[in-house]
N, C-alpha and C positions, 0 to 999 in steps of 0.2 A: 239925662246926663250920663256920659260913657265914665262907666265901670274904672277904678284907676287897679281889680283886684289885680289883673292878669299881670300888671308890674312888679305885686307887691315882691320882696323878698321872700325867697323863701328856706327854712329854717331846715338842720341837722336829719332833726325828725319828718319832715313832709320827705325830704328826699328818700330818705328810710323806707317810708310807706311805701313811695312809689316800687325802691326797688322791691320791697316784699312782694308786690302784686305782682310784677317782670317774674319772680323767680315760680311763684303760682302759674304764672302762664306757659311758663317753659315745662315745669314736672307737665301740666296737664296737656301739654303738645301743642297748646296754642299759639305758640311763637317759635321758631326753629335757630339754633345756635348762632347763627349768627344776626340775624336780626337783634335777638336777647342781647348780644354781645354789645350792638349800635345801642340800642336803647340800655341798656345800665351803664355804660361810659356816659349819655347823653346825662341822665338823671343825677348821675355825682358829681357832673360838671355845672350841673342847671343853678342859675341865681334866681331867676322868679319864678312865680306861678304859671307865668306864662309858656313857658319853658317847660313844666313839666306836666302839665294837663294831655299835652296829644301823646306824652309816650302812654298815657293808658287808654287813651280815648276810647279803642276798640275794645278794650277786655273788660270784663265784665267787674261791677262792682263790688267791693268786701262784702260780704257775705249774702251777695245776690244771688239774683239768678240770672244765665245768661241764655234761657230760655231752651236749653242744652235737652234732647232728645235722646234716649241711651242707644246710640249705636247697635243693628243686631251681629248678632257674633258675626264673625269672619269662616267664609266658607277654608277647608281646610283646601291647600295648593294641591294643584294636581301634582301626580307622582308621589303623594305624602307617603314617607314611610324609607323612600331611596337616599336614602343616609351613607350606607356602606362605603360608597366610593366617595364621601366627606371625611371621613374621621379616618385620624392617625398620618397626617400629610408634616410635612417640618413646617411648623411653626416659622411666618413671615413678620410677626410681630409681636412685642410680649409686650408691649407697653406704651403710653405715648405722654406727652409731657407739655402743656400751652401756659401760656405767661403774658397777658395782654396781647393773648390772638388767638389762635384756631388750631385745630388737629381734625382729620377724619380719616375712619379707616370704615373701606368700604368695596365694595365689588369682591371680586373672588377671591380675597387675601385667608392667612390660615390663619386664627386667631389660636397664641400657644396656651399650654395649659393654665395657664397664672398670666392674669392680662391685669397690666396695674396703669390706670389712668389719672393723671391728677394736672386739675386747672385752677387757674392762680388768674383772677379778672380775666374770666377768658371762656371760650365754650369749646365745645366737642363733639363729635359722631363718631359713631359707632353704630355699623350696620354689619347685622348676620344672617340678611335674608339671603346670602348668595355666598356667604362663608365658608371655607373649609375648617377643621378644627385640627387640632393634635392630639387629643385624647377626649374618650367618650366623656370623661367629667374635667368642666371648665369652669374656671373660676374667674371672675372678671369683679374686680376691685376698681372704685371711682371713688375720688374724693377730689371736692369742689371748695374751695374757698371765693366768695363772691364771685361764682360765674357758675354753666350749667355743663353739664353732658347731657345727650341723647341718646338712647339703647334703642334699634330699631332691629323687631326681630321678628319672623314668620310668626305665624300663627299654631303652628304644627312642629314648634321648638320644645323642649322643656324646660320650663325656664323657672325658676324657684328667686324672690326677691328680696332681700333681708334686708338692706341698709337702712340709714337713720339720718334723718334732716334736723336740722336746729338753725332756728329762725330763714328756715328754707322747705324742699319737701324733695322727700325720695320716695319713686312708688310708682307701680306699673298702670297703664292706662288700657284701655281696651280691650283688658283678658278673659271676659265674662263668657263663659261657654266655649272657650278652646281648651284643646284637650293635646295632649303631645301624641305624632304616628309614631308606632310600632318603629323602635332603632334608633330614635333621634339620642340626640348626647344631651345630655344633663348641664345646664348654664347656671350657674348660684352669681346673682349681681347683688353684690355687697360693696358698702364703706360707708362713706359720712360726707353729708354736705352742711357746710356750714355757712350761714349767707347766701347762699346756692340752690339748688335744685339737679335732681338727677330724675330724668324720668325713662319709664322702659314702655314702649307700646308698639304695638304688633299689628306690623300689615303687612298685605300681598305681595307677593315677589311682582317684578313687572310684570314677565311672562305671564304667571297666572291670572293676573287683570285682564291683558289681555286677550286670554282665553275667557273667561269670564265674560269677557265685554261678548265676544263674538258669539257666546252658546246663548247668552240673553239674544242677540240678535235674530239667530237661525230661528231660535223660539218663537219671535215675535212675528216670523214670515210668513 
C-alpha cells in the first residue's frame, strides 16, 4: 500500500527543523549562499512533508554522522607573507545590506576598516582571499536574521572569530593547523546570527591551487 506520509501536512515546527538543519549546513560550508537562500525560502513556503524532505535529503542527519573526514590543513599560499602592497589602499566598501536576496563582495575590492554586513531572509559573500585592506586591523561585523553570510579567507590571513549564534551558528570551519605569514592584517569577524548562520573558512587563493595542482604534477613525473 503507497505511503499517503509524503502528503501529510506539515506543521510550524517540522518546518523549523528543517530550517535549523539549512542554517547547520551553511555555518559548516556545506551549502553556499545561495543555494541556502533557494532552500529556506523553499522550506517556509513548504505545506507537506513531501516538500520538505529533499531540501535535506543530502545533509547529514541531527546529530549524525556524515561520515566527515578532518580535512588536513591547508598548505600555506605561495608568496605568503606579501602583504605590504595590501594594506592601507581607500576602502571600496564599508558595508553591504540583502533583504530577500544576495550581496557578494569579492575579487580585488578593499575591504574598509569597519565592514558592517547585515541579511534580513537573505545570504551573502564575502571573500578576502584576493582583497585589499584599509588598515592592518579590520573589523568585519555580520549579523543575519533568518538567512546566512559566508567569510571566505586565505589560509595565511589572521583571522580572530567572536560572534554568537542563537538558534543558528557562527564559527570558523577549516582553521586547524593554519597559522597567519609574517605582515598579514588582523580580521576580528564578530556580530550575531539569529535564525541564521555565519560561517568563516579558509581556502586557497585560485592561483595557488593551481600552482599546487601543477608541483603535485611535476612530482608525479
Amino acid at each position: 500500500m503507497t505511503s499517503d506520509l509524503p502528503e501529510m501536512r506539515a506543521s510550524d515546527a517540522e518546518r523549523e527543523r528543517i530550517a535549523e538543519r539549512l542554517r547547520d549546513a551553511v555555518a559548516e560550508g556545506r551549502l553556499d549562499m545561495e543555494e541556502f537562500g533557494e532552500r529556506l525560502d523553499a522550506a517556509y513556503k513548504a505545506r507537506t512533508h513531501g516538500e520538505l524532505e529533499p531540501l535535506v535529503r543530502d545533509l547529514p542527519a541531527p546529530g549524525g554522522s556524515a561520515s566527515d573526514r578532518p580535512l588536513p590543513a591547508a598548505e600555506p599560499a605561495s608568496g605568503a607573507g606579501d602583504w605590504s602592497g595590501r594594506i592601507g589602499r581607500p576602502a571600496t566598501s564599508k558595508g553591504a545590506f540583502a533583504f530577500w536576496g544576495g550581496f557578494g563582495r569579492k575579487g580585488g575590492w578593499t575591504v574598509g576598516r569597519r565592514f558592517t554586513a547585515v541579511v534580513i531572509q537573505a545570504g551573502g559573500e564575502i571573500d578576502l582571499r584576493d582583497a585589499n585592506f584599509e588598515d592592518r586591523e579590520v573589523v568585519i561585523r555580520c549579523f543575519t536574521l533568518m538567512g546566512g553570510i559566508q567569510v571566505t579567507v586565505p589560509p595565511d590571513l589572521d583571522v580572530d572569530v567572536q560572534g554568537f549564534g542563537f538558534m543558528g551558528g557562527f564559527g570558523e570551519a577549516g582553521g586547524d593547523g593554519t597559522r597567519p605569514s609574517p605582515g598579514s592584517p588582523r580580521v576580528t569577524i564578530t556580530g550575531f546570527a539569529l535564525m541564521g548562520g555565519v560561517g568563516v573558512e579558509r581556502k586557497l587563493r585560485k592561483a595557488d591551487k593551481r600552482r599546487l595542482k601543477e608541483a603535485r604534477r611535476r612530482e608525479l613525473e
